[in-house]
C-alpha positions as a Markdown table, in Angstrom:
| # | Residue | x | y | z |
|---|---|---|---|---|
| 1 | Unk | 156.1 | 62.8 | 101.8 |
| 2 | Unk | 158.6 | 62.5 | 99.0 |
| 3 | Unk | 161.0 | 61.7 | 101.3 |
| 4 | Unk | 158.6 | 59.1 | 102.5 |
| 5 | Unk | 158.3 | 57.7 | 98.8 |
| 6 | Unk | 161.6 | 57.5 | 97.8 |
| 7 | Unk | 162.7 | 55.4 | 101.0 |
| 8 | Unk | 160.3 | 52.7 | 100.0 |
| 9 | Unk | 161.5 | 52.8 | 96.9 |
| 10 | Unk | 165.1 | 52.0 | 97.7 |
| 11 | Unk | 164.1 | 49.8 | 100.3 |
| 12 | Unk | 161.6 | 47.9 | 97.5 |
| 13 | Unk | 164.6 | 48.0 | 94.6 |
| 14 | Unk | 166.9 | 46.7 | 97.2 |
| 15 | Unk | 165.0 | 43.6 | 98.4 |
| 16 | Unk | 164.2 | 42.7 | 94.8 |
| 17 | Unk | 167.7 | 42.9 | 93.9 |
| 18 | Unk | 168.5 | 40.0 | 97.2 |
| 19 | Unk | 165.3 | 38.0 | 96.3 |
| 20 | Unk | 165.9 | 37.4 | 92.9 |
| 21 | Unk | 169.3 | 36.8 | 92.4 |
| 22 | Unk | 169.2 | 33.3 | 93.3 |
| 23 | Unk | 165.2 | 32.2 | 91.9 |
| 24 | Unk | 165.2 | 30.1 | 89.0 |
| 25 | Unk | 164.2 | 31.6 | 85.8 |
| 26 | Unk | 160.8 | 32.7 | 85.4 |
| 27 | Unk | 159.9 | 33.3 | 82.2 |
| 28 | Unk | 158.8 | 36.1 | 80.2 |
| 29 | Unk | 156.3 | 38.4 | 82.1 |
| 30 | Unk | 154.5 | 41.6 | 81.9 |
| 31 | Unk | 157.5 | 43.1 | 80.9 |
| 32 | Unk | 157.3 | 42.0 | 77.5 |
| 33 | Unk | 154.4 | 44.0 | 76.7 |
| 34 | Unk | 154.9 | 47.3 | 78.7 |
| 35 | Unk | 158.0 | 47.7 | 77.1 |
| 36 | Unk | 155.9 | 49.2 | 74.0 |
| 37 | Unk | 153.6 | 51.0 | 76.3 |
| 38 | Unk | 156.1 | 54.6 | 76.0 |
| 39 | Unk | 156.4 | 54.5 | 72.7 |
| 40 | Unk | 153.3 | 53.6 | 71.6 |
| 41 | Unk | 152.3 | 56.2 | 74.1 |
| 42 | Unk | 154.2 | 59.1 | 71.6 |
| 43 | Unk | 152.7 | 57.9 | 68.2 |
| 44 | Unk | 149.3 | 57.6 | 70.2 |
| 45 | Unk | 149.3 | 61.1 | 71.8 |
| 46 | Unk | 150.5 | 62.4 | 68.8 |
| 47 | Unk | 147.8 | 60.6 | 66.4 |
| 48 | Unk | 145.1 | 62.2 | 69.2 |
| 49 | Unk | 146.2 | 65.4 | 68.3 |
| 50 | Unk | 148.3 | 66.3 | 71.3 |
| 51 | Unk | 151.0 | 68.7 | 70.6 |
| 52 | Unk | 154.2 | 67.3 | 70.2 |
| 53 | Unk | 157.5 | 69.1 | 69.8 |
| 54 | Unk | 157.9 | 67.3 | 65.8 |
| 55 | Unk | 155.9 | 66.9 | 63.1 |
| 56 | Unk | 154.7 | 64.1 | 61.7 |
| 57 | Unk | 157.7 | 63.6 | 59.0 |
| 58 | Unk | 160.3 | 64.4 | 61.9 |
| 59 | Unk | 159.0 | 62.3 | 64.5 |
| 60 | Unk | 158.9 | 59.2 | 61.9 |
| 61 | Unk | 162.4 | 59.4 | 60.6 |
| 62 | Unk | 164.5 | 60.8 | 64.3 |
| 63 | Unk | 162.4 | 57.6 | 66.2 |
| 64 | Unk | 163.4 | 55.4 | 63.2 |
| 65 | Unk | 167.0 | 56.9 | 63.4 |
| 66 | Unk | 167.0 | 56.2 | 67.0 |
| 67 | Unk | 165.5 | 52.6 | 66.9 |
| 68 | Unk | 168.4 | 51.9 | 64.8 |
| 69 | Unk | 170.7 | 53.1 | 67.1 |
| 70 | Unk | 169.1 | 51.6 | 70.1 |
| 71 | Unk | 169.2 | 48.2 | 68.4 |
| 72 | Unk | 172.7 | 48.3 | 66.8 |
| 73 | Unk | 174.4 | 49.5 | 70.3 |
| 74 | Unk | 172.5 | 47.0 | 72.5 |
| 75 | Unk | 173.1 | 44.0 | 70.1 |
| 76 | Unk | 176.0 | 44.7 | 69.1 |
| 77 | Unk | 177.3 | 44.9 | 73.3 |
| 78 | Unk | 174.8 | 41.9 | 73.7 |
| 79 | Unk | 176.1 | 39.7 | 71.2 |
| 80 | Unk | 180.1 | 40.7 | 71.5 |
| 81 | Unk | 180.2 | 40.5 | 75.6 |
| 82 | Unk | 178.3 | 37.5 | 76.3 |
| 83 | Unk | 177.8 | 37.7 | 79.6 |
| 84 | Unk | 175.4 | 34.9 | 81.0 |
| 85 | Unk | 172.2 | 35.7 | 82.7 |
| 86 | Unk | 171.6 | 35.1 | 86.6 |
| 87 | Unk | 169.5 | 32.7 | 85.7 |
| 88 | Unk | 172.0 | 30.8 | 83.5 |
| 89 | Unk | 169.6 | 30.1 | 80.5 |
| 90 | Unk | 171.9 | 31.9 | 78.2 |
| 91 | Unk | 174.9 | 34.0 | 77.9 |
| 92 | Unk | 172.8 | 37.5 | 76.3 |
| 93 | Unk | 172.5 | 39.7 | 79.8 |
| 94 | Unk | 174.5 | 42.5 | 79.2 |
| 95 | Unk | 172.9 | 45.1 | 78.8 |
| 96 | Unk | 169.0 | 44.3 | 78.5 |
| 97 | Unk | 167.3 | 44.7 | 75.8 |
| 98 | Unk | 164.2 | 45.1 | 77.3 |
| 99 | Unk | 165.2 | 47.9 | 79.7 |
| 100 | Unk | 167.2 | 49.9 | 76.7 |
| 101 | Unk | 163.7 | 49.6 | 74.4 |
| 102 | Unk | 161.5 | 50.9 | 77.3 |
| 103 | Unk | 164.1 | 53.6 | 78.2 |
| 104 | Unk | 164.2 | 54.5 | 74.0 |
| 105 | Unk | 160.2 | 55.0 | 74.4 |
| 106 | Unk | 160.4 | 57.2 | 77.2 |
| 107 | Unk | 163.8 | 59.7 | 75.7 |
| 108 | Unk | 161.2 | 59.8 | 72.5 |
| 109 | Unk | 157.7 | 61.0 | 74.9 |
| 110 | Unk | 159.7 | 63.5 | 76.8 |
| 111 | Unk | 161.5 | 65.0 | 73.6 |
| 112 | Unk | 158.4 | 65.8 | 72.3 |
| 113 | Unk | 155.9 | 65.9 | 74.8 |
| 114 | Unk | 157.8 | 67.4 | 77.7 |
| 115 | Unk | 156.1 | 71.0 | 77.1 |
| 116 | Unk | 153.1 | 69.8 | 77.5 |
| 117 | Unk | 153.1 | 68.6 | 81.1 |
| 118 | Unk | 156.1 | 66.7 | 82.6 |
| 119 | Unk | 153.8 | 64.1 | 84.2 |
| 120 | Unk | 153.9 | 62.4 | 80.7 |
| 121 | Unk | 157.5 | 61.8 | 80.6 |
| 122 | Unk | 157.9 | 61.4 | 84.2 |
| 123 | Unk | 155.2 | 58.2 | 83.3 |
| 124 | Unk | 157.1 | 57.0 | 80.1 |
| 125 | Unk | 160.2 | 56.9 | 82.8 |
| 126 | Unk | 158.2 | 55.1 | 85.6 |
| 127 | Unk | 157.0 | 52.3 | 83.3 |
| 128 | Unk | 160.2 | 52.0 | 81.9 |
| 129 | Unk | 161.9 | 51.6 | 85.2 |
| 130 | Unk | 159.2 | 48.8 | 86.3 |
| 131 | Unk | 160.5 | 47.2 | 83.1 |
| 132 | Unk | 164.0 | 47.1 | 84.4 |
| 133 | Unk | 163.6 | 46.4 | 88.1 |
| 134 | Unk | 161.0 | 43.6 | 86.6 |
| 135 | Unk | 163.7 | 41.9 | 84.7 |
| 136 | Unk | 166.1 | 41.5 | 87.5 |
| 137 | Unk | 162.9 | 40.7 | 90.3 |
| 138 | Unk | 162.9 | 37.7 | 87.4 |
| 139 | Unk | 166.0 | 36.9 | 87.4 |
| 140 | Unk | 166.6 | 37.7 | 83.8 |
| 141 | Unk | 169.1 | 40.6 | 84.6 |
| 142 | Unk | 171.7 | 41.8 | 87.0 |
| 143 | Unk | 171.4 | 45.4 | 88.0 |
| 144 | Unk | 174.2 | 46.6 | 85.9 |
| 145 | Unk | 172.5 | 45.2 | 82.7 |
| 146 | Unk | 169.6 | 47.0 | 83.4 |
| 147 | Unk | 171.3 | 50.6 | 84.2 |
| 148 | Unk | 173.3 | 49.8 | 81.1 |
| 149 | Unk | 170.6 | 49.1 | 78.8 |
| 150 | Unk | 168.4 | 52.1 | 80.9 |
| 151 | Unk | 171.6 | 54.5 | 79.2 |
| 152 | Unk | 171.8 | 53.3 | 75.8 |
| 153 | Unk | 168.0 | 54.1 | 75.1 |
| 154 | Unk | 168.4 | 57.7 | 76.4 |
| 155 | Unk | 171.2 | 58.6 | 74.8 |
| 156 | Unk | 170.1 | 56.4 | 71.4 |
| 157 | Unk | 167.4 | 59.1 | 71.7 |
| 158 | Unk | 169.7 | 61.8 | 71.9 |
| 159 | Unk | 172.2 | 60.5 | 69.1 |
| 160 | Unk | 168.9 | 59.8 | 67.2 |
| 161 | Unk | 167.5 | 63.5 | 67.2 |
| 162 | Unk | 170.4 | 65.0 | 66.3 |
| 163 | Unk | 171.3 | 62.4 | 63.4 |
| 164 | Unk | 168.2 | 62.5 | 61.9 |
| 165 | Unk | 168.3 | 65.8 | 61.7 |
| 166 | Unk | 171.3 | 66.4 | 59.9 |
| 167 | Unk | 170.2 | 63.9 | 57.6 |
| 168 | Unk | 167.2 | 65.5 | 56.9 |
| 169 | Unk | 167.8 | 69.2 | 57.6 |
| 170 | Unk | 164.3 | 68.6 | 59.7 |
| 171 | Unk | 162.2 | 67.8 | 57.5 |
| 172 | Unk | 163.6 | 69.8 | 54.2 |
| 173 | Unk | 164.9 | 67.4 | 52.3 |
| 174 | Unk | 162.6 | 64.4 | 53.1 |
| 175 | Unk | 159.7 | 63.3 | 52.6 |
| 176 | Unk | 157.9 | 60.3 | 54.4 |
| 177 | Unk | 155.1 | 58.6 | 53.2 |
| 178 | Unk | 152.6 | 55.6 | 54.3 |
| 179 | Unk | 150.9 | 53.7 | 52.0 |
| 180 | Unk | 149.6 | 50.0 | 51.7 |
| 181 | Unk | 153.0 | 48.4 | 51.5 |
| 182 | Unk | 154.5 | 50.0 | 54.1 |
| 183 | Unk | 156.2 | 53.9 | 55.0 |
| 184 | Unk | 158.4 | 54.7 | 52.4 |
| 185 | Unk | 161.3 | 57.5 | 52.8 |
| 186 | Unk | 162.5 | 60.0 | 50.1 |
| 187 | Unk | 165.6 | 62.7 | 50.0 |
| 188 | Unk | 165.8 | 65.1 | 47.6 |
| 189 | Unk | 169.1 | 66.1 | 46.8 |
């Protein structure tokens, strides 16, 4: 059966790659929204009361810590290599940004929600990957962008964790607060 499942898969990833390599662009899609869908998946699951691997303080500042990281690296690629997209509407393809958020969403529901059953992360990564085979069945991306952008969100996640807690000592020397204006972030030194 798996096997079964993971032929069509190929077999599906590999006919979009042929199809849309040479369709005019397409415009934005679904893509654009279920990018969120991981991470808001974490802060809702964890607002629910599900039992996440952080609390509240730590999951704020290591997914802020990690965001940052997610963005700098896939700007900074996107902006500095200018590669053009298939579709030729611009020269911002590698890697995709889309991919890299979706892929930061899922690194962030499995690091704190793995222990509580694997079918959540292995979601986050299934909606993630629809984002990125989406982008190239668009013609927005080559397959390379996508795997690229795929990378940079895990390991953003991983760099992310382990920054913000040095930072912070996990949680001992910050505090993180939400009020009208907006979250504010204190260290005591």
């Amino acid at each position: 059966m798996i096997r079964k499942i993971l032929t069509f898969a190929v077999a599906v990833a590999f006919s979009a790659d042929v199809m849309a390599q040479h369709e005019p662009y397409h415009g934005d899609g679904i893509d654009d929204y279920l990018r969120f869908v991981p991470i808001a998946s974490a802060y809702v699951l964890k607002a629910s009361g599900v039992d996440s691997r952080s609390p509240w303080k730590r999951l704020l500042v290591n997914t802020a810590v990690s965001f940052a990281v997610d963005a700098a690296v896939t700007y900074g690629l996107k902006y500095s290599i200018k590669t053009t997209r298939p579709d030729g509407t611009d020269r911002h393809s590698f890697p995709s940004g889309h991919t890299s958020f979706a892929f930061f969403g899922a690194a962030v529901l499995d690091k704190e929600f793995r222990h509580v059953s694997p079918w959540i992360c292995v979601g986050g990564y299934a909606v993630a990957a629809f984002v990125g085979v989406d982008r190239v069945c668009r013609n927005r991306h080559h397959w390379g962008d996508v795997a690229a952008g795929a990378a940079i969100g895990w390991l953003s996640v991983q760099a992310g964790y382990w920054l913000g807690d040095k930072i912070t000592g996990w949680g001992k020397n910050v505090d993180v607060a939400v009020c009208p204006l907006g979250v504010s972030v204190a260290w005591r030194l």
